[in-house]
C-alpha positions in Angstrom: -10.0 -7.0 7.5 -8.6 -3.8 5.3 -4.9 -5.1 3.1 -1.9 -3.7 4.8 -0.8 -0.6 2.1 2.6 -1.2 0.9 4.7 1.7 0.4 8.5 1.5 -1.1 11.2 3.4 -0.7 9.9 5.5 -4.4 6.4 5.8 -3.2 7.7 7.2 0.4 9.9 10.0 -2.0 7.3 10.9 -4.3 4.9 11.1 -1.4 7.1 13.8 0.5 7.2 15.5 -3.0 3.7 16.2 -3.2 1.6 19.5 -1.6 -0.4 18.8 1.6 -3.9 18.4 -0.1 -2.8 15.6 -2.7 -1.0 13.6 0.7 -4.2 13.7 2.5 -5.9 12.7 -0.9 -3.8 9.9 -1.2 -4.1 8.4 1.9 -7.5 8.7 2.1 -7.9 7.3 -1.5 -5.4 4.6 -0.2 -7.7 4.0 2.9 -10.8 3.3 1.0 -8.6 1.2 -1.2 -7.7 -1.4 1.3 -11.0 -2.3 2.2 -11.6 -3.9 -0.9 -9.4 -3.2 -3.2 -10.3 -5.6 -6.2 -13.2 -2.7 -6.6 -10.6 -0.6 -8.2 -10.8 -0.6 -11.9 -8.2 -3.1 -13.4 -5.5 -2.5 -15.4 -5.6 -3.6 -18.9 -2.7 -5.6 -20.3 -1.1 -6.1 -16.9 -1.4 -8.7 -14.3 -4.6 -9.5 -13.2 -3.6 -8.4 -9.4 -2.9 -4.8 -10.7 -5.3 -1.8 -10.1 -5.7 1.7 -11.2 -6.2 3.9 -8.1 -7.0 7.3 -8.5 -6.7 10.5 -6.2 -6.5 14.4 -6.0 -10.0 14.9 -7.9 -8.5 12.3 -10.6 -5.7 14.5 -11.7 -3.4 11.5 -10.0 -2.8 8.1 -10.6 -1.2 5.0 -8.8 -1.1 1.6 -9.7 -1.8 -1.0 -6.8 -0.9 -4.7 -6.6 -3.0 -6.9 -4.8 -1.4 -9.7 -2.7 -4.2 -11.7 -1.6 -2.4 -14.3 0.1 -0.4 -11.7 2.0 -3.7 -9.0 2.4 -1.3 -6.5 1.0 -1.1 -3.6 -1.5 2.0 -2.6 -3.1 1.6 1.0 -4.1 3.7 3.0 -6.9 3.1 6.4 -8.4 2.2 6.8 -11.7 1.4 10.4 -12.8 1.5 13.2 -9.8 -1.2 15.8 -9.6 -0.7 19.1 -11.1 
């Protein structure tokens, strides 16, 4: 069963801020993501729930949070595509 993506209020607003092609990169990059998520490469010196997701041919970067017990991703922006 695929983790319920987690979106806040931030995420949502940076979403709406980015061009058509890096929103339909990110939710597909997003969709793969929840199917497995501790796949994604980790992220070093942070909790060991948090993963490096990246989208728009690597030009941008979220970092995901993995609540296990919940099957849920909390999603925030890191660096836009340019």
């Amino acid at each position: 069963m695929p983790y319920k993506i987690d979106l806040s209020t931030e995420v949502v607003a940076d979403y709406q801020r980015l061009q058509p092609w890096a929103q339909r990169s990110l939710e597909a990059a997003l969709l793969v993501a929840s199917d497995d998520p501790h796949r994604l490469p980790a992220v070093p010196q942070q909790s060991e729930h948090a993963r490096i997701l990246s989208f728009a041919d690597g030009r941008g970067l979220c970092m995901v949070e993995i609540d296990d017990d919940a099957k849920r991703l909390a999603v925030r922006l890191i660096e836009p595509p340019r």
